[in-house]
C-alpha positions as CSV (number, residue, x, y, z in Angstrom):
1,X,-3.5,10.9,13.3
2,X,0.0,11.1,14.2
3,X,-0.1,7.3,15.0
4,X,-1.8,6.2,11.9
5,X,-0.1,6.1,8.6
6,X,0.6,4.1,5.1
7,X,3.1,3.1,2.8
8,X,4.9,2.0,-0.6
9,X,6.3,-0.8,-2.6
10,X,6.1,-4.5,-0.9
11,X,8.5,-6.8,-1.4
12,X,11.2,-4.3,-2.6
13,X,14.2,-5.8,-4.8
14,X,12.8,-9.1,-4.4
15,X,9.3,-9.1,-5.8
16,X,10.9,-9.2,-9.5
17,X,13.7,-12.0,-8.8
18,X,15.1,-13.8,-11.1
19,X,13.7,-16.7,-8.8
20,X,10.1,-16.4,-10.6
21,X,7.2,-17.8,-8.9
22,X,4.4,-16.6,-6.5
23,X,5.5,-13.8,-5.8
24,X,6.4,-12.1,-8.5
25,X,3.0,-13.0,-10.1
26,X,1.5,-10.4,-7.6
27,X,3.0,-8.3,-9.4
28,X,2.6,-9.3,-12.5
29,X,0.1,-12.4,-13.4
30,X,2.1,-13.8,-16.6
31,X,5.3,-13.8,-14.9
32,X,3.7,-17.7,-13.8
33,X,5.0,-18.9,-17.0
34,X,8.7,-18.2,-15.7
35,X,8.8,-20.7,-12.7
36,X,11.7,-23.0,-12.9
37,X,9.8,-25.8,-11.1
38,X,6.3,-27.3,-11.5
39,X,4.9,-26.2,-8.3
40,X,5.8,-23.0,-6.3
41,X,4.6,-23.2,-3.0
42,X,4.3,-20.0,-0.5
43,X,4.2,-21.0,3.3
44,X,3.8,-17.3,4.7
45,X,5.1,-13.9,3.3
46,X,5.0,-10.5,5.0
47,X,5.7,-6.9,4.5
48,X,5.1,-3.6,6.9
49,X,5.7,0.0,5.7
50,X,5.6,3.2,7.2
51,X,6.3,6.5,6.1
52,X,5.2,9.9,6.2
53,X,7.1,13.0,4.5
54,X,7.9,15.7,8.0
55,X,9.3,13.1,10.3
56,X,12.9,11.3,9.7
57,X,13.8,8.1,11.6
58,X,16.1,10.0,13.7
59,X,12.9,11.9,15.2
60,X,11.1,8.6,16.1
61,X,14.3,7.5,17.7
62,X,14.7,10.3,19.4
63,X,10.9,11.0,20.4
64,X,10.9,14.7,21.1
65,X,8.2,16.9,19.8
66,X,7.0,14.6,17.6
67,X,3.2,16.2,17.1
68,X,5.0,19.8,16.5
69,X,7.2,18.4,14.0
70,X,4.6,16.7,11.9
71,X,2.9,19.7,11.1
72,X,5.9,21.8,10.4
73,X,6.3,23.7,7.2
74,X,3.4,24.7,4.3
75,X,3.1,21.3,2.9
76,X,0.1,19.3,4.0
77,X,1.4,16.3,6.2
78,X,0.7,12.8,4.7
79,X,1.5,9.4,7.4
80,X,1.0,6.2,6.0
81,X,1.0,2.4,7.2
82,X,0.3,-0.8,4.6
83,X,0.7,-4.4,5.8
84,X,0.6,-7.5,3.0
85,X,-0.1,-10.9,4.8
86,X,0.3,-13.7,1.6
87,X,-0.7,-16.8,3.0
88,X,-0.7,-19.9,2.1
89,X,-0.6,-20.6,-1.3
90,X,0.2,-22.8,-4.6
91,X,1.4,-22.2,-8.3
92,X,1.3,-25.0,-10.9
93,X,2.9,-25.0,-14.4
94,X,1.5,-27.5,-16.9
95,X,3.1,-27.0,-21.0
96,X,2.6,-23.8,-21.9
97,X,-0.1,-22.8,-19.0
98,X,0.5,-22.1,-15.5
99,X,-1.9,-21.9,-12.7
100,X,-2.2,-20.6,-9.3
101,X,-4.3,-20.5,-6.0
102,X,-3.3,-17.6,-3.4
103,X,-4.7,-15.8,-0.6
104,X,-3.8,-12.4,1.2
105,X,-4.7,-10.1,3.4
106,X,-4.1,-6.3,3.3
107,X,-4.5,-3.6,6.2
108,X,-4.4,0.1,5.6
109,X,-4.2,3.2,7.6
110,X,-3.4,6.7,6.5
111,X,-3.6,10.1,6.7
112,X,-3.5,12.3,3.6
113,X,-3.2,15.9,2.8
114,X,-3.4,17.1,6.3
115,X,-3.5,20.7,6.7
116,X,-0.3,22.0,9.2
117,X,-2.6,24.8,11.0
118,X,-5.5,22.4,11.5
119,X,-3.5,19.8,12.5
120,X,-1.6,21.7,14.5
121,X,-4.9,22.9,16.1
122,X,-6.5,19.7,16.6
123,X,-3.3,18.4,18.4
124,X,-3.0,21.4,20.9
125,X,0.3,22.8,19.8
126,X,-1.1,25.7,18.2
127,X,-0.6,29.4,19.7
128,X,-1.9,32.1,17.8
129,X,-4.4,33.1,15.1
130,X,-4.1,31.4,11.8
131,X,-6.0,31.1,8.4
132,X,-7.3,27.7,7.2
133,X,-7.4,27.7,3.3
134,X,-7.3,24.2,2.4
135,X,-7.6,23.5,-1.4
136,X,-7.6,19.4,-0.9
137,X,-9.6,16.6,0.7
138,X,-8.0,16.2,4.0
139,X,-8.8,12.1,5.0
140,X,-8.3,9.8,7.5
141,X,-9.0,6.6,6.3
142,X,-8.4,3.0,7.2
143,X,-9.4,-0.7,5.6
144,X,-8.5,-4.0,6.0
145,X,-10.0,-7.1,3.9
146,X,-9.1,-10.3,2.2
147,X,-8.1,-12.1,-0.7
148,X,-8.7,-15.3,-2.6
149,X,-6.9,-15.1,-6.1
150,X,-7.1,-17.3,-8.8
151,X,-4.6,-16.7,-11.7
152,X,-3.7,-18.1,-15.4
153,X,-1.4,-17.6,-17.6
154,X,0.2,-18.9,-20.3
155,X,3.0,-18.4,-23.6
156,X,1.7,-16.7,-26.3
157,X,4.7,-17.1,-28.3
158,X,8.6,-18.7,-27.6
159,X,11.2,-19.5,-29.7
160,X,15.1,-20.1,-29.2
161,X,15.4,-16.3,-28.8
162,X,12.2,-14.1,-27.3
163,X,9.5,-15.7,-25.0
164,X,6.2,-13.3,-24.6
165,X,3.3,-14.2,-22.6
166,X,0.0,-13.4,-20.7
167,X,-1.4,-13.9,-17.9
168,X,-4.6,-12.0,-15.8
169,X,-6.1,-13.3,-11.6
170,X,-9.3,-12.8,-10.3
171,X,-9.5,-11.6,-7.4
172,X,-12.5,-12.6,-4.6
173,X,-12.4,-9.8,-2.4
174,X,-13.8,-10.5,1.5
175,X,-14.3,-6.7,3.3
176,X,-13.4,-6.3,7.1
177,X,-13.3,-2.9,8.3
178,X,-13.5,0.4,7.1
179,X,-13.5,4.1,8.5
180,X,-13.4,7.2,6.4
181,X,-13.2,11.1,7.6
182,X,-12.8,13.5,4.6
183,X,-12.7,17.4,5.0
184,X,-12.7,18.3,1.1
185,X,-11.9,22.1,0.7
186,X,-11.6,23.3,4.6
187,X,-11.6,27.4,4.8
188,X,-12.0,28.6,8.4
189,X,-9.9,30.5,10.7
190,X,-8.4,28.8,14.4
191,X,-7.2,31.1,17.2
192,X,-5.9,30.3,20.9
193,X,-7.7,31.5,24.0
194,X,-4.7,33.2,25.4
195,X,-6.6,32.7,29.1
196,X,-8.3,29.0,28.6
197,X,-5.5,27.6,26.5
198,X,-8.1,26.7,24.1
199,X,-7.9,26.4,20.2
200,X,-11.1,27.2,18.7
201,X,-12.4,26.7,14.7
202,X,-14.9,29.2,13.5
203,X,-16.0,30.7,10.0
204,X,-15.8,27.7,8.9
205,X,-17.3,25.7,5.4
206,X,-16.8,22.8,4.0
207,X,-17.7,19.2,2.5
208,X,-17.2,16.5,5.0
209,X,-17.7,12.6,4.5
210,X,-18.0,9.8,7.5
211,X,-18.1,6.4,6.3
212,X,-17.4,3.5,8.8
213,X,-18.2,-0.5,8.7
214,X,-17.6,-3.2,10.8
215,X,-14.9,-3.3,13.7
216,X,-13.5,0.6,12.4
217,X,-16.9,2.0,13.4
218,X,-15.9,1.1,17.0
219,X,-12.6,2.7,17.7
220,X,-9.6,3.8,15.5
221,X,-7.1,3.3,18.5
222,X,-7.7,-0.6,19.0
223,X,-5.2,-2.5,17.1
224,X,-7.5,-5.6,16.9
225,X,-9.8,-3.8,14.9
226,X,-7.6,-3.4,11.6
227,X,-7.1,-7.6,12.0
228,X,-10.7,-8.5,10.7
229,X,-9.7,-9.3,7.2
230,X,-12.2,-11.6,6.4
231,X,-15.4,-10.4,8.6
232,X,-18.1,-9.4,5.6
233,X,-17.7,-12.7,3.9
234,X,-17.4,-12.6,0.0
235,X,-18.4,-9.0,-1.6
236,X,-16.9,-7.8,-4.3
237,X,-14.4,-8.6,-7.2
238,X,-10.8,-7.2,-8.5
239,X,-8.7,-8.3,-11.2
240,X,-4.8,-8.2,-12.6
241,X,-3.6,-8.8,-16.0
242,X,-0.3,-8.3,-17.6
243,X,2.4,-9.1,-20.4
244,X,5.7,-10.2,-20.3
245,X,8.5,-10.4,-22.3
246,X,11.8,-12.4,-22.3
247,X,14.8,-11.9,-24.5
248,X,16.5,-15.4,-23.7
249,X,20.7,-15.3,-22.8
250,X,22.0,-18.2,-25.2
251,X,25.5,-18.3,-23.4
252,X,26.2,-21.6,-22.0
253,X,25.1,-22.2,-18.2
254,X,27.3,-22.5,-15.4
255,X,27.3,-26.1,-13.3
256,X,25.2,-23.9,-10.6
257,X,22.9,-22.4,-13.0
258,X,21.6,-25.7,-14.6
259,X,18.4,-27.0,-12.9
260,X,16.7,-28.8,-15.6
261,X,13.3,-29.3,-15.7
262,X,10.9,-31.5,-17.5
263,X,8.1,-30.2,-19.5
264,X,6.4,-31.4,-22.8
265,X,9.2,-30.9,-24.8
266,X,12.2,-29.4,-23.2
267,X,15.0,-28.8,-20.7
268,X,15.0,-25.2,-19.3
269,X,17.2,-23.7,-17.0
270,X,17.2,-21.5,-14.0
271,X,18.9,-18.3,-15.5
272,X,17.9,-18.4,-19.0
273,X,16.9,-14.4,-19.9
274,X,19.3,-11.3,-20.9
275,X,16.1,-9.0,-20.7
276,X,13.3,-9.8,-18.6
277,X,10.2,-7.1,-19.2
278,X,6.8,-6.6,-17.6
279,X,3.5,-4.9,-18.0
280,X,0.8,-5.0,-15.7
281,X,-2.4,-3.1,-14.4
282,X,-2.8,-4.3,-11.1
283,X,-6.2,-3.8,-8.0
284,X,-8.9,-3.4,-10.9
285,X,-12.2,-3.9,-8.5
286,X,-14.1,-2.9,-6.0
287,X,-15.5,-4.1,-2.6
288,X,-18.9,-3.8,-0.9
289,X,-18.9,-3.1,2.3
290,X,-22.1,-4.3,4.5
291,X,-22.8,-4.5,7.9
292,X,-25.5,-3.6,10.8
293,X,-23.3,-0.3,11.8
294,X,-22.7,0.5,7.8
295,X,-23.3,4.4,7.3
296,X,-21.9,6.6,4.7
297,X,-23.2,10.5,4.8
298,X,-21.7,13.3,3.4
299,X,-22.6,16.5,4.8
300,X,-22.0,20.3,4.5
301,X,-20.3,21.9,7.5
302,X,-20.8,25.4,8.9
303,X,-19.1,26.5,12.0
304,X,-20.7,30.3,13.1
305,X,-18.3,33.0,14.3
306,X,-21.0,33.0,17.0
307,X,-20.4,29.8,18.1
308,X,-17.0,28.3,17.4
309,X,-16.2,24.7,17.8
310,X,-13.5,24.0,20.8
311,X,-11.3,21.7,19.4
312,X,-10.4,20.4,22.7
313,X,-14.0,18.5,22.4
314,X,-12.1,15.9,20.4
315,X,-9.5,14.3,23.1
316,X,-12.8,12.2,24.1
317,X,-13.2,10.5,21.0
318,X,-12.2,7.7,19.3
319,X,-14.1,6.8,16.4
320,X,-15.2,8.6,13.4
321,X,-18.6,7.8,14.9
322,X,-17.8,9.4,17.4
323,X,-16.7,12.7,15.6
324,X,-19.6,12.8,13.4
325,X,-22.2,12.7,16.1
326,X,-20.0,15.4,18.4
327,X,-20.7,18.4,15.3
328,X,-24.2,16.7,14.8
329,X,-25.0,17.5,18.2
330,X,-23.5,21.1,18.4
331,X,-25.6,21.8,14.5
332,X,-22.8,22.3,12.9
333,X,-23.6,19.6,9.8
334,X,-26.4,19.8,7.5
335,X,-26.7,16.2,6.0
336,X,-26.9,15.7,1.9
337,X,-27.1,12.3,1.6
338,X,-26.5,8.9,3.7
339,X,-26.8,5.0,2.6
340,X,-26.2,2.0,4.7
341,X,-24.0,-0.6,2.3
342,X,-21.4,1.1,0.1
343,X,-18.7,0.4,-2.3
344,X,-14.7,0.9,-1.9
345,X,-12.5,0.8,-5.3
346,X,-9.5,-0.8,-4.8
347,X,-6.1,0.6,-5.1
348,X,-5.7,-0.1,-8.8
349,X,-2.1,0.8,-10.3
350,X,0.0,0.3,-13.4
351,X,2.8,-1.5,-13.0
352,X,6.2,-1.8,-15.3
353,X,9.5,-3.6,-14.7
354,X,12.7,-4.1,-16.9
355,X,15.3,-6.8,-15.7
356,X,18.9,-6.6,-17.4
357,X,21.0,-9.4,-17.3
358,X,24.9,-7.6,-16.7
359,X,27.4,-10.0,-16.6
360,X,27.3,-13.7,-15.1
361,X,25.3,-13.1,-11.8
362,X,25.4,-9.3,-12.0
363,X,21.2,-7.9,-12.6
364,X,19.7,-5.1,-12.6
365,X,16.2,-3.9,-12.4
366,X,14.0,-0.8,-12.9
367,X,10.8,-1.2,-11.5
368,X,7.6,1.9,-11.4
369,X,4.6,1.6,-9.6
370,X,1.9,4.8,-10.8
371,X,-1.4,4.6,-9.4
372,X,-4.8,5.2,-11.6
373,X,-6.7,6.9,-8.6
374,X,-7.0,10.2,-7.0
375,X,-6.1,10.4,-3.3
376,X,-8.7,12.3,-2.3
377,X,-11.5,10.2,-3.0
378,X,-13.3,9.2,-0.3
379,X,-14.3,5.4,-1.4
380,X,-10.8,4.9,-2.5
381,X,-8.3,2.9,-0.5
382,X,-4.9,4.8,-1.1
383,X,-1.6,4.0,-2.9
384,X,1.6,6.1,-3.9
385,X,3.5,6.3,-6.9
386,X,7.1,5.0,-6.9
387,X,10.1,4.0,-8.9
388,X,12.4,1.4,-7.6
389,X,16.6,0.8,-9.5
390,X,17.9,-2.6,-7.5
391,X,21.4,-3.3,-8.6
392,X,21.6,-7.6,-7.5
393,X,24.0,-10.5,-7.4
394,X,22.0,-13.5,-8.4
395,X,22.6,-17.0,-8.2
396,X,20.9,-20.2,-8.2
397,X,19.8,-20.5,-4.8
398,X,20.5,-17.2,-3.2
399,X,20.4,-13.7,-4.0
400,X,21.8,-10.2,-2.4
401,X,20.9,-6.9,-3.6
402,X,19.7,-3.0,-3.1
403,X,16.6,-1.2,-3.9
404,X,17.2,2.4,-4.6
405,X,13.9,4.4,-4.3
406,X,12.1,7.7,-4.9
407,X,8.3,7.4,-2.9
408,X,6.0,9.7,-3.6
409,X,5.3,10.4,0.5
410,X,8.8,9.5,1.9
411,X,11.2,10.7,-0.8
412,X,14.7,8.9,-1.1
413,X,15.1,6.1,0.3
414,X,18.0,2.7,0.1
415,X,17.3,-0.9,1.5
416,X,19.1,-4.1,1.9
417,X,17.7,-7.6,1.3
418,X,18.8,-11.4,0.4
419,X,17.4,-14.3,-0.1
420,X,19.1,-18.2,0.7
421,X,17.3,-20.7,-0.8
422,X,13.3,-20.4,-0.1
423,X,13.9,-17.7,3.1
424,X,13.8,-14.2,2.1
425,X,14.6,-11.1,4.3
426,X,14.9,-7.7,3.2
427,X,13.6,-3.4,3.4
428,X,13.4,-0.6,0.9
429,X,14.8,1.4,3.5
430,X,17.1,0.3,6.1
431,X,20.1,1.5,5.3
432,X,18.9,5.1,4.6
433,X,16.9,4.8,8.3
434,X,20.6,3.8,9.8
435,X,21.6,6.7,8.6
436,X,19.1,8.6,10.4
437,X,17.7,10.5,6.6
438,X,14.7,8.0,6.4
439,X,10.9,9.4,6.7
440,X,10.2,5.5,6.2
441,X,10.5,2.3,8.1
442,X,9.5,-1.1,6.4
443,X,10.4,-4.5,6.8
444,X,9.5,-7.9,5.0
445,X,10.2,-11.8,5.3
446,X,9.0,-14.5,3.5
447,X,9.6,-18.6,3.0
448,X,8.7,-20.4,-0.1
449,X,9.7,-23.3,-1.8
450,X,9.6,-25.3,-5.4
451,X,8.8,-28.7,-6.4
């Protein structure tokens, strides 16, 4: 658990550019009827994130005591890790419509709500005797699928002043891999074995969920088991809609800013808005997940004073599969109820975003991402809540700027990015990690271009 994790906002700073195309419609569907050009076309996009809210960057870097430090303090421990792959991919505008085809794939990994004296425990660092009074769903959970998305949008009004419009995707969903492990409500006590070294869990109850599919069922630890995005073939649907608003700047354009484009009846330019606004609700679906190792169960535990359960019995494993049948065999679950295929919501989220024209180049953006979902759901894939102020120098064909952010699992943190024609680079948290105060890590890169 101390290896897996999952993170925030992708694309931080950049994903609501004044440069609107592809990008910021994953965001935001009706932000297609902003591109500059006819067709946007994405080559290949990335973004990693990491965080987890013990551990500063300073810790990684220097490596000591890593496991004893992640289950310091009272707080539950949460570690997260999220990867976007958007792959190829096309936007067209045509009058007042704009369409686009896109595809993506996401991975996930995390740990959530972690109680510190079980995981302590589990991990071997514990000494003593210690109550376990856990009033949340402790889960270890991990997905990966794919993504076909076809979006619309179009201007619902525009006049020489304002500019509103609409715009929703469908999303085809293709499930991969999936593992679940939730310990919902965990009372128990743990004690060392002063002689053994052993840690031991007994008088213990609670609720506990195993759900795996596909390659996850196999092993948590193998990398290449997170990189089946497509495996289940087409099962399930999602959906995006969202409105935008435009409050156009009527100052005459600089030379640099004019890049006129044709369309039925008029010549628009690059930087054209004082006040660009958006509203979205974002991951609205679900996924079924189906295939010959599928099992969902949900059990009640109950580990006897009589006979505790040596926590040491876990070093051997590496699946949920493998934990599950481990306290089957020692009768410490009593099964509920089990099914073979099963459904996964998505991480669905409500999006909002304000873009203020300063001065000349000079932008600035507020940007909030507030998930719909509880976290401890176990057939939910998880997201955090965040709010984003990027201060940005903006011109035609290149951008700098700095996203300032408050994450729900890693706190503060400040990035760095820029973008020089079609090539982007940036993170949300770069310069706070150089400054060894970062409990998050996260990189993106990208290449697009217009026609």
């Amino acid at each position: 658990m101390t290896l897996n994790g999952f993170s925030q906002e992708h694309f931080s700073g950049i994903n609501i550019s004044k440069r609107a195309g592809l990008l910021n419609a994953s965001i935001n569907p009706a932000e297609l009827t902003n591109m500059s050009r006819k067709f946007d076309v994405n080559v290949f996009n990335t973004s990693v994130n990491v965080s987890n809210n013990k551990i500063k960057f300073n810790d990684i870097m220097k490596g000591e005591n890593l496991e004893e430090k992640i289950f310091t303090g009272s707080d539950p421990t949460s570690m997260r890790l999220d990867v976007l792959i958007q792959g190829p991919s096309v936007a067209m505008k045509y009058k007042k419509w704009a369409f686009a085809l896109a595809s993506a794939g996401n991975i996930k990994a995390n740990a959530t709500d972690v109680d510190v004296n079980f995981g302590n425990a589990v991990t071997n660092s514990f000494l003593g005797t210690a109550q376990i009074n856990s009033q949340y769903n402790q889960r270890m959970n991990a997905a990966s699928w794919g993504e076909i998305n076809l979006s619309a949008a179009r201007n619902i009004f525009e006049n020489d002043t304002h500019k509103f419009s609409g715009g929703a995707t469908l999303k085809l969903l293709f499930p991969g891999s999936y593992m679940n492990m939730g310990i919902d409500k965990l009372q128990g006590e743990v004690t060392n074995d002063p002689v053994t070294g052993d840690v031991y869990l007994y008088n213990a109850y609670a609720n506990v969920n195993f759900s795996y599919s596909g390659s996850l069922a196999e092993s948590y630890e193998d990398n290449s088991n997170y990189t089946k995005l497509f495996a289940g073939g087409l099962s399930g649907i999602g959906a995006d809609f969202g409105f935008n608003y435009q409050l156009k700047d009527n100052m005459a354009p600089t030379r640099e800013d004019v890049n006129p484009v044709e369309t039925a009846n008029e010549t628009r330019r690059v930087d054209e808005y004082k006040l660009n606004v958006g509203f979205s609700f974002r991951n609205m679906g679900t996924m079924t997940f189906k295939d010959d190792n599928n099992s969902s169960s949900n059990y009640q535990l109950n580990i006897p004073t009589t006979n505790p359960l040596n926590l040491g019995d876990f070093e051997g494993t590496d699946s949920v599969k493998d934990i599950e049948q481990l306290l089957i065999d020692e009768g410490y679950l009593t099964k509920e109820s089990s099914n073979g295929d099963f459904k996964v919501k998505l991480p669905a989220v409500i999006n909002l975003y304000a873009d203020y024209r300063i001065h000349n180049k000079w932008y600035v953006s507020a940007y909030t991402q507030q998930k719909l979902s509880d976290d401890s759901q176990n057939d939910f894939t998880t997201i955090q809540n965040i709010i984003t102020v990027t201060p940005r120098f903006a011109g035609k064909n290149y951008e700098l700027y700095m996203p300032l952010s408050d994450n729900e699992v890693s706190g503060f943190t400040t990035g760095f990015g820029f973008r020089l024609g079609g090539f982007f680079l940036g993170s949300g948290s770069i310069v706070t990690a150089a400054l060894n105060n970062s409990k998050q890590a996260d990189i993106y890169m990208g290449f697009r271009f217009g026609i």
